[in-house]
C-alpha positions as CSV (number, residue, x, y, z in Angstrom):
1,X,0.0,0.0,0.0
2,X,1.0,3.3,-0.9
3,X,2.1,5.7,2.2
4,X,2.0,9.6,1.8
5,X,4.3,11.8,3.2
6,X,1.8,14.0,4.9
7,X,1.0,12.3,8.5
8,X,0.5,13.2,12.0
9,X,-0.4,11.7,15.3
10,X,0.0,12.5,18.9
11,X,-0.2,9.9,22.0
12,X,-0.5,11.4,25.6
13,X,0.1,9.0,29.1
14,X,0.6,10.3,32.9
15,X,3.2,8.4,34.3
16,X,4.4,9.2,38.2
17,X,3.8,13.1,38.3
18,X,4.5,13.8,34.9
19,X,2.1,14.2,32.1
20,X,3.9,12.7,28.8
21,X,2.9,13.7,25.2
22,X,4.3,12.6,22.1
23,X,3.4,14.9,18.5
24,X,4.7,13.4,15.0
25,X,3.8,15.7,11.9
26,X,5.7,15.1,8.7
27,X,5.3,17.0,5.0
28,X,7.2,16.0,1.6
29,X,10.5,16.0,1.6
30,X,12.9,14.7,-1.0
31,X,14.9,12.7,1.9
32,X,14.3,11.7,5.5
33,X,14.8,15.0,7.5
34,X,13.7,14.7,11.1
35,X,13.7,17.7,13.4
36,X,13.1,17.3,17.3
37,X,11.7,19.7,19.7
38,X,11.6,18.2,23.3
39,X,13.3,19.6,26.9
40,X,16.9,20.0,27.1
41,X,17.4,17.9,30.0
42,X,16.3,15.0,27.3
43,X,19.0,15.8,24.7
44,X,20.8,12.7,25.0
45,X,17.5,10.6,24.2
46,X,17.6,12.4,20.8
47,X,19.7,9.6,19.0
48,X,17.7,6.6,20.3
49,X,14.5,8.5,19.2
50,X,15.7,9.3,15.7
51,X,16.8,5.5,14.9
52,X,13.4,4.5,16.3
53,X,11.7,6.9,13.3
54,X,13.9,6.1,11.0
55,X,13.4,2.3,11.1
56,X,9.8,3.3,10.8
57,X,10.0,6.1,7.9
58,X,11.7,6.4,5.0
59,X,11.1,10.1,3.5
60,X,9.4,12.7,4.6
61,X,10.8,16.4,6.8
62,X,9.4,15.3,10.2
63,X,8.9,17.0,12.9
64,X,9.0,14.8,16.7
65,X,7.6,17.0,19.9
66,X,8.4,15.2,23.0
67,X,6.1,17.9,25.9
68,X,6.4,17.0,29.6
69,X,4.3,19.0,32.5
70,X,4.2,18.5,35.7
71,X,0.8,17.6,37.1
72,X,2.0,16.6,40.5
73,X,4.5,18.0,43.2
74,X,4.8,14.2,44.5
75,X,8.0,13.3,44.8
76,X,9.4,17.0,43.7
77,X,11.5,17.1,47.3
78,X,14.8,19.1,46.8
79,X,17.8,16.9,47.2
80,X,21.0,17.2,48.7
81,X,24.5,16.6,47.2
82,X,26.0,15.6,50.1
83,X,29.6,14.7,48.0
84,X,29.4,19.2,47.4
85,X,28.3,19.9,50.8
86,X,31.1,17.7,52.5
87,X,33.7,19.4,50.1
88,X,32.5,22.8,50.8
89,X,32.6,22.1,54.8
90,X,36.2,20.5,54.5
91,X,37.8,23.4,52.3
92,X,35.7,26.4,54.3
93,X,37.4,24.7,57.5
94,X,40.6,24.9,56.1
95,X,40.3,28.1,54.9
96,X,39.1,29.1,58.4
97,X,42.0,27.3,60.1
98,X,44.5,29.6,57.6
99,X,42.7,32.8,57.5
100,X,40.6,32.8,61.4
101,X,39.8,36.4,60.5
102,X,37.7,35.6,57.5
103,X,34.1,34.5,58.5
104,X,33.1,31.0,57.9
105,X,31.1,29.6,55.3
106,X,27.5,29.7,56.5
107,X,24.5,27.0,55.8
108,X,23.2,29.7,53.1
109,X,26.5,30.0,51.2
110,X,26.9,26.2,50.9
111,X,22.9,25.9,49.4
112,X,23.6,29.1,46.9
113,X,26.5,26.6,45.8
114,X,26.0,25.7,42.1
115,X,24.9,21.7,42.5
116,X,24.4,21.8,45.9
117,X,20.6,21.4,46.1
118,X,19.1,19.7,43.6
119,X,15.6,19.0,41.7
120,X,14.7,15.5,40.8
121,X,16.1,15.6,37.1
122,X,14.4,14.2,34.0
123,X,17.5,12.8,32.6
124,X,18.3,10.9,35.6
125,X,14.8,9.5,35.5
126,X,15.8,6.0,34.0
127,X,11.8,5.3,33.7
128,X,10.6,8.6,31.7
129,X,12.6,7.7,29.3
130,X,11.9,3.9,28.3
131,X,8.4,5.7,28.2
132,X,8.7,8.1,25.7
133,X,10.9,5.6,23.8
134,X,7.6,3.3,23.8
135,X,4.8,6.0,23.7
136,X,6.9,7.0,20.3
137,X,6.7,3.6,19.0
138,X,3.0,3.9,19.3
139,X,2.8,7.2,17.6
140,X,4.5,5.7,15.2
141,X,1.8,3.5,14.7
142,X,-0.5,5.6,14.6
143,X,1.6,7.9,12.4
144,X,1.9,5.1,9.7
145,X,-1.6,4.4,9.6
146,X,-2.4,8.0,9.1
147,X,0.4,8.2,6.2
148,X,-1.2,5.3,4.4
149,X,-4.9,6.4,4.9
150,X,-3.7,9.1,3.0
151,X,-1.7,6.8,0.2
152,X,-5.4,5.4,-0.3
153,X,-6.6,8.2,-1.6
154,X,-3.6,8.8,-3.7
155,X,-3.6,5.1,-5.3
156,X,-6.7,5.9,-6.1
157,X,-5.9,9.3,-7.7
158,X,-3.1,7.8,-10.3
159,X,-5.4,4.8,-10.5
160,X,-8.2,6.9,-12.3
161,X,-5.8,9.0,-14.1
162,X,-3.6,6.0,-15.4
163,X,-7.5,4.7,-16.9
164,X,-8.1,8.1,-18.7
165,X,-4.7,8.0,-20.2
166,X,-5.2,4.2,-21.1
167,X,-8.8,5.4,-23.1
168,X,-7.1,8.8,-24.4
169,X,-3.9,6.4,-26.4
170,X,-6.5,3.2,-27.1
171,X,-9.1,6.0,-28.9
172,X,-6.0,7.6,-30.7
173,X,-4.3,4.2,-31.6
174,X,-7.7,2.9,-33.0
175,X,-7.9,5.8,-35.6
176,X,-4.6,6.4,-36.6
177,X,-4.8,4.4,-39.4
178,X,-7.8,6.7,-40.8
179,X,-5.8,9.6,-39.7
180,X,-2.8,8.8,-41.9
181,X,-5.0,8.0,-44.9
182,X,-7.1,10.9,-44.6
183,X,-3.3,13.0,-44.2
184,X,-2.1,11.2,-47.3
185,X,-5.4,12.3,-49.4
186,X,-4.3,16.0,-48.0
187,X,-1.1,16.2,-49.3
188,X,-2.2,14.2,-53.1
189,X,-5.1,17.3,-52.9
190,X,-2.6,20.0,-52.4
191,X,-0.3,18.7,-54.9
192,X,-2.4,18.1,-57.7
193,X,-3.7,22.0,-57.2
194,X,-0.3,23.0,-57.9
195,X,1.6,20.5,-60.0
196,X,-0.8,19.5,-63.2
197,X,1.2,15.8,-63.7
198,X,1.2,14.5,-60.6
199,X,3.4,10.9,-60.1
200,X,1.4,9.0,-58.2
201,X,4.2,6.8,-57.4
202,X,6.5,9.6,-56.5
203,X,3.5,10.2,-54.0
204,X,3.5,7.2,-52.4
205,X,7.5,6.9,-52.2
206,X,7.1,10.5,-50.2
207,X,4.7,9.9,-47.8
208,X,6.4,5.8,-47.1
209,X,8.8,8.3,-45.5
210,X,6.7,10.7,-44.1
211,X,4.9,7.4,-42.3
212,X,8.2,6.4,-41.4
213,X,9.0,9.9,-39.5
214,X,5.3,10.1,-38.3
215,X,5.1,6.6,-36.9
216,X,3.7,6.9,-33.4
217,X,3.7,2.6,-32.7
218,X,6.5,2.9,-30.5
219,X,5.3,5.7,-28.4
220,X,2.3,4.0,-27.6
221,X,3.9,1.2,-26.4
222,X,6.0,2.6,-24.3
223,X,3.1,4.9,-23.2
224,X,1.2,1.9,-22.2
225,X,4.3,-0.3,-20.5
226,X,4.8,3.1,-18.5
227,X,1.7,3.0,-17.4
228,X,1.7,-0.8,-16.4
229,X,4.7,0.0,-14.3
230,X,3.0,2.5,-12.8
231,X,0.3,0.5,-11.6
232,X,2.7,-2.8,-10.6
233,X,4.0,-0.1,-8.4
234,X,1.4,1.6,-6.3
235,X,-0.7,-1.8,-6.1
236,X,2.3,-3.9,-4.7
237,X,2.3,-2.8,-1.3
238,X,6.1,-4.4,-0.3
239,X,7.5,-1.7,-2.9
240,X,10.3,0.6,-1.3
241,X,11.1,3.8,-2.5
242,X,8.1,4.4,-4.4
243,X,7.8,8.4,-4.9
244,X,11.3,8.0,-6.3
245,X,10.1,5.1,-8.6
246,X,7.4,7.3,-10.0
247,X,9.0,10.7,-10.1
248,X,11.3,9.2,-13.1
249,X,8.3,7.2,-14.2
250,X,6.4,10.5,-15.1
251,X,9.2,12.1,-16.1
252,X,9.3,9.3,-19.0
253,X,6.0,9.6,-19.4
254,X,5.7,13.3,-20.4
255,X,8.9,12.7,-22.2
256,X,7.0,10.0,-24.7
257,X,3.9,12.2,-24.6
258,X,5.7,15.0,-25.7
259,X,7.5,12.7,-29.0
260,X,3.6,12.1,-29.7
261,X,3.0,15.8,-29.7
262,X,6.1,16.7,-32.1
263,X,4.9,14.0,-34.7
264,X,1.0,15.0,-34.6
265,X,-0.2,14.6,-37.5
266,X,-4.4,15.9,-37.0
267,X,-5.9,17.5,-34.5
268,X,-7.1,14.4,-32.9
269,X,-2.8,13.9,-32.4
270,X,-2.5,17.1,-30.7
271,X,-5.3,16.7,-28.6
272,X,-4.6,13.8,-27.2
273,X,-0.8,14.7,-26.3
274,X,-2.1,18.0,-24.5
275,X,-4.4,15.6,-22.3
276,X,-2.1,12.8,-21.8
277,X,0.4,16.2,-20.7
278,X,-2.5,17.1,-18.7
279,X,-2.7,14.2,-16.7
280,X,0.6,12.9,-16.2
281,X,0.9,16.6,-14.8
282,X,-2.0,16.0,-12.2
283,X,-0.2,12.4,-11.3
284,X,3.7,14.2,-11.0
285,X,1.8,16.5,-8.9
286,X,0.4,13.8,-6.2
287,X,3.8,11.8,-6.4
288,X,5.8,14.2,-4.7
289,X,3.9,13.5,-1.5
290,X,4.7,9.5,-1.9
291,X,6.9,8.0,0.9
């Protein structure tokens, strides 16, 4: 199944007195580009979190919130660094000792020490972050199931587009031959208006070659096995890199499109090149937001 690139998801818990809440939101992106936004004191979970997306995503600029409140002061006791403290006592009763003059180091200088009262930390909270590791893995789930609700309705996009295109070369292909004959009787018109012996077989020798030069079989064969791949592709749901796949599959189309154009030979020709342009524009259009 196809996945878009356009996704987003968000999973919430409460764990201890935290309130835990993961955001994933992802748009197009030629590669995988993931940006994070969480606390600072979580900085070093950054690298586990980004191979846990990455083994779930392959393209896509995605953005991963991690947002922790507080929603509970149990447990939120300062705490003492009693390694500082003792430090600070030892060297302020040396100092002391050396300098008696100087006053000693009182119970408020030792707390205004940088480290010597502490906060329960997030990063040293071993369980907060196997949690977010987990409630990500969820999102994820959640994030890939909104990525390919969203590859539905593409698939279904190319899917109708690939059948126009399909009707646009079969109605074309079908009169072709008629076109041709009714060009040949053009030209044998114009030319007996202006030249009064006409060789009929110099006639037919010229337009051999201008049938050779105007011949259009091979387009529409590659037209349609273009248009097979295409639809191999976005109904064979273990395909990898399939935006990439069809990018250069559309660019081949509109190149082979385009050949048709330049050997038009009616009005029904050009016609059917402009909609086939058309519609392989609408399709390039939706494949930039394939995974």
């Amino acid at each position: 199944m196809l996945h878009s690139m356009t996704g987003f998801a968000t999973l919430q818990i409460e764990h201890s007195q935290y309130a835990i809440r993961v955001e994933l939101k992802s748009v197009n992106h030629r590669y995988l580009d993931i940006q994070f936004r969480l606390p600072e004191e979580l900085r070093s979970l950054e690298f586990a979190l980004r191979n846990i997306i990455t083994q779930n995503v392959s393209r896509g600029k995605i953005e991963c919130k991690i947002i922790i409140d507080k929603v509970s002061m149990q447990d939120n006791a300062l705490q003492v660094n009693w390694d500082i403290i003792d430090n600070l006592a030892k060297l302020g009763e040396q100092i002391s000792n050396k300098y008696p003059t100087l006053n000693k180091l009182g119970v408020a200088d030792i707390i205004r020490f940088p480290l010597a009262i502490e906060q329960g930390s997030l990063s040293q909270n071993e369980d907060i972050s196997k949690i977010i590791e987990q409630l990500l893995q969820q999102a994820l789930t959640q994030f890939r199931q909104d990525r390919a609700r969203e590859g539905e309705k593409l698939q279904q996009h190319l899917s109708e587009r690939l059948d126009k295109m399909l009707i646009e070369i079969n109605q074309l292909q079908q009169i072709f031959p008629e076109l041709l004959e009714q060009y040949r009787q053009k030209i044998s018109q114009r030319l007996a208006e202006v030249v009064s012996d006409v060789n009929e077989d110099r006639i037919a020798q010229e337009f051999t070659l201008f049938v050779q030069k105007a011949d259009v079989d091979e387009e529409f064969s590659r037209l349609k096995t273009h248009i097979e791949e295409v639809r191999r592709i976005i109904n064979n749901p273990n395909e990898q890199s399939c935006g990439k796949r069809l990018d250069f599959l559309m660019q081949e189309l509109n190149r082979e499109a385009n050949t048709l154009g330049s050997k038009a030979i009616s009005i029904e020709s050009t016609r059917t090149s402009v909609e086939l342009k058309v519609l392989i524009e609408q399709m390039r259009e939706q494949v930039q937001n394939i995974e």
